[in-house]
C-alpha positions in Angstrom: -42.1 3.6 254.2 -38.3 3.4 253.4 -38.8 3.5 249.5 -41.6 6.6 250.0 -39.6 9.5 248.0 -40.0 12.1 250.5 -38.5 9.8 253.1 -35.6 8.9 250.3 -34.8 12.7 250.0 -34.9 13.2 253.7 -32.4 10.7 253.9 -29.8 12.2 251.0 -30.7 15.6 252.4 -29.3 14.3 256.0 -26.7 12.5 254.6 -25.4 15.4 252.4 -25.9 17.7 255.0 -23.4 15.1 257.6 -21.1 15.5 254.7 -20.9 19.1 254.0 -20.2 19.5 258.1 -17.2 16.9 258.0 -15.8 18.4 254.7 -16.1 21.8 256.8 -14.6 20.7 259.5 -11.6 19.2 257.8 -10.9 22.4 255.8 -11.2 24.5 258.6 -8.6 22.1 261.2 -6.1 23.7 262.0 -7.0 27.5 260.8 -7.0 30.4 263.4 -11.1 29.6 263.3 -10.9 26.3 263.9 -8.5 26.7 266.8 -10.8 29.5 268.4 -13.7 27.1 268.0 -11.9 24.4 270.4 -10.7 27.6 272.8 -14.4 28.5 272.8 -15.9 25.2 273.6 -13.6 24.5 276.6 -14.3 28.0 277.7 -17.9 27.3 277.6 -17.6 23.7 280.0 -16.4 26.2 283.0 -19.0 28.7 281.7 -21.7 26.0 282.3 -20.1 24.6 285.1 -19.9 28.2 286.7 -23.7 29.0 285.6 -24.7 25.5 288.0 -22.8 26.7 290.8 -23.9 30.2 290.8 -27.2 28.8 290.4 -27.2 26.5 293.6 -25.7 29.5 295.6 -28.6 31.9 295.0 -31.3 29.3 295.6 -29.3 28.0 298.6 -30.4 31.8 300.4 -33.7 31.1 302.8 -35.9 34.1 301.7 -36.5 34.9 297.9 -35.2 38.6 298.9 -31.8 36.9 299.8 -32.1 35.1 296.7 -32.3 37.6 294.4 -29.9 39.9 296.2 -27.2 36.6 296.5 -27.9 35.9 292.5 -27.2 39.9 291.8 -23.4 39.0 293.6 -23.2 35.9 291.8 -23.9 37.6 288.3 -21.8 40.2 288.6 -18.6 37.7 290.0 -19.8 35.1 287.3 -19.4 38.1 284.4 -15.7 39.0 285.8 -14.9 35.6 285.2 -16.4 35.1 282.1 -14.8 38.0 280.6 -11.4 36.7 282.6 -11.9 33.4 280.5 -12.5 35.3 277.3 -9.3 37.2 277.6 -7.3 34.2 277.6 -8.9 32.7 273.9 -6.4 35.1 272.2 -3.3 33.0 273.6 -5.6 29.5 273.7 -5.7 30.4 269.8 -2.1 30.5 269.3 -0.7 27.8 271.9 -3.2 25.6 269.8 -2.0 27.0 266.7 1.7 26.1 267.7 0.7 22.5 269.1 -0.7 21.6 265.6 2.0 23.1 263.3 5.0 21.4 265.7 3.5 18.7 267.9 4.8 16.6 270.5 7.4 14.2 269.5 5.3 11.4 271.0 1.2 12.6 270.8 -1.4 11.5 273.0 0.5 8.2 274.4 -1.8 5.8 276.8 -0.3 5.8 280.4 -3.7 3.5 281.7 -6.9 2.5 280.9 -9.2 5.6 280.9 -9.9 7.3 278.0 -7.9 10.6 279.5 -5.4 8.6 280.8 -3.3 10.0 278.1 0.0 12.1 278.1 2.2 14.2 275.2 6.0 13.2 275.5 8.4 15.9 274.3 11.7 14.5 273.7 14.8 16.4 273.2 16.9 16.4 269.7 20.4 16.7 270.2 20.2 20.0 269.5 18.5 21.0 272.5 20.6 21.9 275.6 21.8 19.4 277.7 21.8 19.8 281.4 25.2 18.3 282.8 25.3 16.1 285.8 26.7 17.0 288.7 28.7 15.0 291.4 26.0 13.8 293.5 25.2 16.4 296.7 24.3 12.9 299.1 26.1 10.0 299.0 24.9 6.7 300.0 23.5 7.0 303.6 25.8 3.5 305.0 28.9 5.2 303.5 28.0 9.0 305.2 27.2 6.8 308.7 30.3 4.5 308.3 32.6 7.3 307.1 31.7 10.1 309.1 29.0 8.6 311.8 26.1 10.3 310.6 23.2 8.8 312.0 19.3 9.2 310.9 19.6 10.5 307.9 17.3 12.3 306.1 17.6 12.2 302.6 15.1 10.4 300.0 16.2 7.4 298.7 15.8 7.9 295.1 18.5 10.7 295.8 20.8 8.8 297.0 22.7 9.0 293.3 25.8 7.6 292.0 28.4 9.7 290.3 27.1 8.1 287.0 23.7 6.6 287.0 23.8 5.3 283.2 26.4 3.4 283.8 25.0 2.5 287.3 21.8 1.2 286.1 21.3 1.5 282.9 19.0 4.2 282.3 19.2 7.2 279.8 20.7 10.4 280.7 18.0 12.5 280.5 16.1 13.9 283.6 12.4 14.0 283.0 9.5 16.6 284.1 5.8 15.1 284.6 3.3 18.3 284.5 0.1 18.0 286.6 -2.0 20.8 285.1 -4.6 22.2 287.4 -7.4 24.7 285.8 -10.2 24.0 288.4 -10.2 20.4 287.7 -12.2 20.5 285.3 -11.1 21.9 281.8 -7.0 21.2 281.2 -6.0 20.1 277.7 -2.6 18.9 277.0 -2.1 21.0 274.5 -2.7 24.3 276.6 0.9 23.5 277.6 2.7 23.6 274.5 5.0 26.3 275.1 6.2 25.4 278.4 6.4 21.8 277.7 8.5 23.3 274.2 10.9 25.0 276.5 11.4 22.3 279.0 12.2 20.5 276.2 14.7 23.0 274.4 16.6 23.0 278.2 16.9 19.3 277.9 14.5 18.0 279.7 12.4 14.3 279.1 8.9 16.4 279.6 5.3 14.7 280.0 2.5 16.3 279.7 -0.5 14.8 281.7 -4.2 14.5 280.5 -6.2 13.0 283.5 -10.2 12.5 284.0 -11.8 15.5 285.0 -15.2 16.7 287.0 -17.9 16.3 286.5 -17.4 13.5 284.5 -14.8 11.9 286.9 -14.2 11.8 290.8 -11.5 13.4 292.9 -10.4 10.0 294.0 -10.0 8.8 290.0 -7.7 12.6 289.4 -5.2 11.4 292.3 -4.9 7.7 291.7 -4.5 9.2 287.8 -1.5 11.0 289.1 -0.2 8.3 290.6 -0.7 5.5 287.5 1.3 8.5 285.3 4.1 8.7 287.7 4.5 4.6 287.6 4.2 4.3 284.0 7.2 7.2 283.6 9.9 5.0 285.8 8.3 2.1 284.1 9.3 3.9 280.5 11.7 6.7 281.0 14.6 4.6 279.8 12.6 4.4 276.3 12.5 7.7 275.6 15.9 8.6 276.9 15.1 9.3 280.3 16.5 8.8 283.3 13.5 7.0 285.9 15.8 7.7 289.0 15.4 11.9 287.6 12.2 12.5 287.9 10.7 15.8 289.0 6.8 16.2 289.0 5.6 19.8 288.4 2.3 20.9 289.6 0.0 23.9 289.2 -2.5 25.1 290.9 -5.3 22.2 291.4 -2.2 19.9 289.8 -0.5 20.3 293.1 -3.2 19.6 295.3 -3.8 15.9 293.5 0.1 15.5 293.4 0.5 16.3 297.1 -2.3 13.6 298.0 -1.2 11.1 295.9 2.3 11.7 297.3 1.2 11.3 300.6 -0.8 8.1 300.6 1.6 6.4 298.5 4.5 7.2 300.9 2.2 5.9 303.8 1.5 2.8 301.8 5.2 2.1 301.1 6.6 3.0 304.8 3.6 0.6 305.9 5.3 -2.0 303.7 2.1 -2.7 301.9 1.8 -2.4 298.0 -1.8 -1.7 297.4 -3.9 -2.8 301.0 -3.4 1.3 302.8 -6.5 3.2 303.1 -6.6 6.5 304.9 -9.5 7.6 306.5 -11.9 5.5 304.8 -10.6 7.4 301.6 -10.8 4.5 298.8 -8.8 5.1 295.8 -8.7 2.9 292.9 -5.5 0.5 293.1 -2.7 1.6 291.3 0.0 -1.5 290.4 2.5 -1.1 292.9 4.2 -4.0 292.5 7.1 -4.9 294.8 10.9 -5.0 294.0 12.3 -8.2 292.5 14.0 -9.2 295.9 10.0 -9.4 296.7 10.1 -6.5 299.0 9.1 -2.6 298.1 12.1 -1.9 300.9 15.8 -2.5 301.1 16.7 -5.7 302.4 18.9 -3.7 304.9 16.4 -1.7 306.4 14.3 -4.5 306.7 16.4 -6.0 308.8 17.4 -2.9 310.7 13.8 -1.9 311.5 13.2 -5.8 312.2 15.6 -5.5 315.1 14.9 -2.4 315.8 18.2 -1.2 316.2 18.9 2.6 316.2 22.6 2.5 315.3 21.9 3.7 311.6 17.7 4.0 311.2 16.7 4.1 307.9 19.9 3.8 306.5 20.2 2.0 302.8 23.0 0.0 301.5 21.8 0.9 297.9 19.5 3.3 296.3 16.1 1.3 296.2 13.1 2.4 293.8 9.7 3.2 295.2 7.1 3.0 292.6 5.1 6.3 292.3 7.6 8.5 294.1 9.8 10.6 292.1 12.8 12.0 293.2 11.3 15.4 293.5 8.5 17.5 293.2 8.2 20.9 292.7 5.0 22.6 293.5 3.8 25.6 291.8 0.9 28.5 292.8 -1.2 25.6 294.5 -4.2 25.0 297.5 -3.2 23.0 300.4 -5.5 23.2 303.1 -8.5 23.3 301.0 -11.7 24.5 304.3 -9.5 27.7 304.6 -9.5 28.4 300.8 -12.7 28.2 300.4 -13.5 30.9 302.9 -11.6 32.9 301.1 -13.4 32.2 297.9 -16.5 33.1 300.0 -14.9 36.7 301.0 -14.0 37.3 297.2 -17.5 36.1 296.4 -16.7 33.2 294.2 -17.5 30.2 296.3 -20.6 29.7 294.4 -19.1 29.4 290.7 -15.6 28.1 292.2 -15.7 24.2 291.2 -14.0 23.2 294.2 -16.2 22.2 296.7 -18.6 20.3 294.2 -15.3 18.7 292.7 -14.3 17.2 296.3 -18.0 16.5 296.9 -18.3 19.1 300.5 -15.7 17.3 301.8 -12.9 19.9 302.0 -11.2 18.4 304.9 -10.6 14.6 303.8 -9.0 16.2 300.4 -7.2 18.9 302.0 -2.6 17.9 301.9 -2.3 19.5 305.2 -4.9 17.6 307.0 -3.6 14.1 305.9 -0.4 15.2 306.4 -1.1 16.1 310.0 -3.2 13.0 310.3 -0.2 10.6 309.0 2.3 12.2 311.5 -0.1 11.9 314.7 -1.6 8.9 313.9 -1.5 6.9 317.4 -0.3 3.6 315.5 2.3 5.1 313.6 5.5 4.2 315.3 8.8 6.2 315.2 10.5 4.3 312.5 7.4 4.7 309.5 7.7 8.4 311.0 11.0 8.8 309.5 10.2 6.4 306.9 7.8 8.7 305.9 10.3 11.7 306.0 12.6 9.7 303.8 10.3 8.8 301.3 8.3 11.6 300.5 10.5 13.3 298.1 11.8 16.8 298.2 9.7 19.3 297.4 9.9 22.9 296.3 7.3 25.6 296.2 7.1 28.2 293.8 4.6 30.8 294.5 3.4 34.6 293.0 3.1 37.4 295.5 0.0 38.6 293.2 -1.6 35.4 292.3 -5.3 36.1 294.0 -6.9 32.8 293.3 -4.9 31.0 294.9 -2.9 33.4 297.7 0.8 32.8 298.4 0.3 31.8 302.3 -0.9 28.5 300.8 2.2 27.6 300.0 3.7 29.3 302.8 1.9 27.6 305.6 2.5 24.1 304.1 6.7 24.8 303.4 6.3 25.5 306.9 4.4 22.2 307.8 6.3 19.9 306.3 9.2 21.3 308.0 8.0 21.3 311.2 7.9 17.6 310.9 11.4 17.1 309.2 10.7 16.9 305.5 12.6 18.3 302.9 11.3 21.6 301.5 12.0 25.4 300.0 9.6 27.9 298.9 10.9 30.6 296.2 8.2 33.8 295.9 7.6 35.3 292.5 7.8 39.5 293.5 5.3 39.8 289.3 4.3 36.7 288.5 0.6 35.8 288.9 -1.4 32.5 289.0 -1.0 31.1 285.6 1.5 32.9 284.0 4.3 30.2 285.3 2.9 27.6 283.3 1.9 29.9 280.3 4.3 32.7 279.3 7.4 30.6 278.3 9.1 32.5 275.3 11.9 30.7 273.1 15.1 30.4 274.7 17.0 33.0 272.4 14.2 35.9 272.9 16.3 38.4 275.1 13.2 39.1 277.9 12.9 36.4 279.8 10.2 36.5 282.5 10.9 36.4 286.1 9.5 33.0 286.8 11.7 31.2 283.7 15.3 31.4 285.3 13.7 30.6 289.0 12.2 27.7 287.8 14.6 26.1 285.1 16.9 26.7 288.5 14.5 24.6 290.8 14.6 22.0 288.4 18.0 22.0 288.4 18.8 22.1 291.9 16.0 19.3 293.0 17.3 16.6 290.1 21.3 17.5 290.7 21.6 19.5 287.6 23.7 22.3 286.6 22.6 24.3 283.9 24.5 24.7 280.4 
């Protein structure tokens, strides 16, 4: 059968054909078309992903009236978005376009063991801005309670800097951004980032940006610990790329802040428990990320040990030295994101797009257990949590800064408004900045070059949070 001719010119025809496509596809790489092809294909994974949801919404209805009528809704919201998605192929076309022509200094570097556990480093040249250090704000909390008999402090302990951390420890000088994309969780691309993570880099910054596993492929438990494994693997590495691991400042958006905030919160539950990897919330199980303790053999200070051994109050929490907690950076600054996840998704329902929203199928119905504000209510009540891992808790979890637009309408500003408020009712570090014109995603996407004289409102504002959480000032 093999040596029949027919059969033999099927076979060259095949092949030939295989051939022609590659020999396509390599001419075309790189070409406006070829770029709007690789817009268009992630556009259509939320189209399909949109067409499912929209689906199970309509059929979801009790009477086949209902049905029809709640499929009518769902078209029409479905096309809005569709033609929303569209709009934005235009700039997909040219970030791509930009990312090809100047890419990342380091491309696609492994930070674990998935295939999308993969992250694009942008190192500044020395021709890019340097931000210069400033005197550190907090000194070391024995030497503010032994000097001035403050008590309790407050502070987190990867900002408890010294005047010149190089010299202190070793590491480079410059301070380093991880990006958390969010687009619905299911359809970010490093290289959607490119002219942000370009900026960040002109300003000086050590800038990551993160690849993660995404639905459906992936659960939400695999996005979080993902967060997590890319924050270790950063203090693990700054120092190779110039960076500084005790200046690190996580920046989320959108569904990016909802996995950093989880992952933020568990792991500062696991480290004020003293555990490295044994904490489970809630019967939440999330794949163990290496959390190794310090080389004295403890993930805290020997100091505090001994002071919350003995339970003495004269100075709680305080440090004799700044002490590194694996997978907590010294800041985080959280941009246009969902919080309290039951409450948005009634208001999905009142804009009519529950149903092709990915939200609820990403975190499986359970909007509660995935929700920041619920855990962190849950952490702070929890009957067995004594008043030392309280303030524990308070120390470690890093400070955080939220940046929200008074237009953005997918994800409303009160989100970020009610959890600033939260986490300051129980005596965490945080600020909120509004945005009077900026709108969901144009924080992350409309960053011009540095020397173009109209910047956008949201570029200063958040070059200056930056600044501000990591003890920068600005050249």
């Amino acid at each position: 059968c093999h040596g029949h001719p027919s059969v033999s010119r099927h076979a060259a025809w095949s092949g030939g054909r295989r051939g022609s496509a590659r020999r396509l596809a390599a001419a075309l790489r790189g070409t406006h078309a070829w770029c709007a092809l690789r817009v268009f294909d992630m556009s259509l994974n939320l189209i399909k992903e949109a067409i499912l949801g929209g689906y199970e919404e309509a059929m979801s209805m009790p009477t086949p009236q209902q049905r029809i009528r709640r499929g009518f809704v769902v078209l029409q919201k479905f096309c809005g978005e569709v033609v929303g998605i569209l709009k934005t192929v235009p700039y997909g076309v040219r970030c791509l376009r930009t990312y090809k022509r100047t890419p990342p200094t380091h491309q696609s570097v492994s930070y674990g063991s998935h295939e999308r556990h993969s992250l694009d480093l942008y190192v500044p040249t020395p021709s890019d801005s340097r931000p210069d250090v400033q005197q550190p704000r907090l000194q070391n909390p024995s030497e503010v309670g032994a000097e001035k008999g403050i008590t309790g402090p407050q502070h987190h302990i990867l900002q408890v800097l010294q005047s010149d951390a190089k010299e202190q420890d070793g590491s480079g000088e410059l301070p380093v951004v991880i990006f958390v994309p969010g687009n619905v969780w299911a359809a970010s691309e490093k290289w959607q980032y490119a002219f942000f993570a370009k900026r960040l880099q002109n300003e000086g910054f050590l800038t990551a940006i993160l690849d993660y596993p995404l639905y459906p492929q992936a659960k939400i438990e695999e996005m979080v610990a993902s967060v997590g494994e890319a924050i270790v693997w950063m203090q693990h590495n700054a120092e190779t790329f110039g960076g500084n691991k005790h200046r690190i400042c996580v920046v989320g958006q959108s569904a990016g802040t909802q996995l950093t905030s989880m992952w933020l919160l568990e792991q500062s539950k696991r480290l004020a428990d003293g555990a490295s990897s044994s904490y489970s919330l809630s019967s939440t199980t999330l794949p163990v990320v290496d959390v190794s303790p310090m080389e004295n053999g403890s993930i805290l200070d020997s100091s505090l040990e001994s002071t919350m051994a003995s339970g003495t109050e004269k100075h709680p929490g305080a440090l004799a030295k700044p002490v590194e907690m694996e997978g907590i950076p010294a800041a985080f600054l959280a941009m246009n994101g969902v919080y309290e996840l039951e409450q948005h998704y009634r208001y999905e329902q009142s804009r009519g797009v529950a149903g092709i929203s990915m939200m609820k199928r990403c975190m499986r119905g359970d909007l509660a257990k995935w929700s920041p504000s619920v855990l962190l209510d849950s952490l702070m009540s929890d009957a067995q949590s004594t008043k030392d891992t309280r303030t524990l808790l308070q120390q470690i979890f890093p400070q955080v800064t939220f940046v929200h637009g008074k237009p953005d309408i997918m994800a409303p500003c009160y989100q970020s408004e009610r959890f600033n408020r939260q986490l300051q009712s129980y005596g965490f570090r945080s600020s909120l900045v509004h945005l009077e014109s900026t709108n969901h995603s144009d924080n992350v996407l409309v960053w011009p070059a540095k020397d173009e004289p109209d910047q956008p409102e949201h570029v200063p504002i958040i070059l200056d949070a930056l600044a501000d959480s990591l003890f920068l000032e600005r050249a």
